[in-house]
N, C-alpha and C positions, 0 to 999 in steps of 0.2 A: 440535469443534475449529473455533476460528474461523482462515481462512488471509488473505492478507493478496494481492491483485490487481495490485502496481503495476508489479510487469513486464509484465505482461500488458498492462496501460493504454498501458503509455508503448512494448509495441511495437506494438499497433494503432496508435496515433499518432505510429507513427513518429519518437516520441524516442528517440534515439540513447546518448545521456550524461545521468547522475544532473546535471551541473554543470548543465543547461539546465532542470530541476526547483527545482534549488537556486536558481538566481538568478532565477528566476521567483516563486518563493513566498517565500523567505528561511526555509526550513526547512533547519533542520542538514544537513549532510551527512552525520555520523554515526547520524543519524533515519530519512534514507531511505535510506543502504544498510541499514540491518537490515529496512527493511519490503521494499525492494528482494528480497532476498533470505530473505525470510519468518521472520526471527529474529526479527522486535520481539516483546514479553513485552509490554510496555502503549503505548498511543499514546495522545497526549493530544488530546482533541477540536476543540484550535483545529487543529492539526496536518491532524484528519481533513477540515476543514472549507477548509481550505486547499485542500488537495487536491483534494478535491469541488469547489471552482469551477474551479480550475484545467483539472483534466480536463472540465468541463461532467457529471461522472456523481454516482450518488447512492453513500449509505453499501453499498448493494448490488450495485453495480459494486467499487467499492474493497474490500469485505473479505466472503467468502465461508465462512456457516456450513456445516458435514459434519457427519453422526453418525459419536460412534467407536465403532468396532464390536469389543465386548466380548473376547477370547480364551475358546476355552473348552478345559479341561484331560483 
């Protein structure tokens, strides 16, 4: 399961409000609240790359692979 960093980014760096991501990058707002809050389904790479200068971090800071650990019956 891939998750998705950007709250965590923006409260190390003490941003406060999605709107100061928003008009810094010019990415939707309806984009990063779902990455915001770990819903996005797919993100499109200019998107990730935005972000990535933005925050000064890489694709491994911004989105954080886990193993899903199987149920067993």
């Amino acid at each position: 399961m891939i998750t998705c960093k950007l709250s965590s980014l923006m409260g190390d760096r003490k941003i406060l409000k999605l709107s100061e991501v928003v008009h810094a990058t010019g990415i939707n707002r309806n984009t990063l609240t779902s990455m915001y809050y770990d819903r996005a389904v797919r993100i499109e790479l200019p998107v990730a790359d935005k972000l990535c200068k933005y925050f000064n971090c890489t694709m491994n800071d911004l989105f954080e692979f886990k193993e899903e650990v199987e149920e067993k019956d």
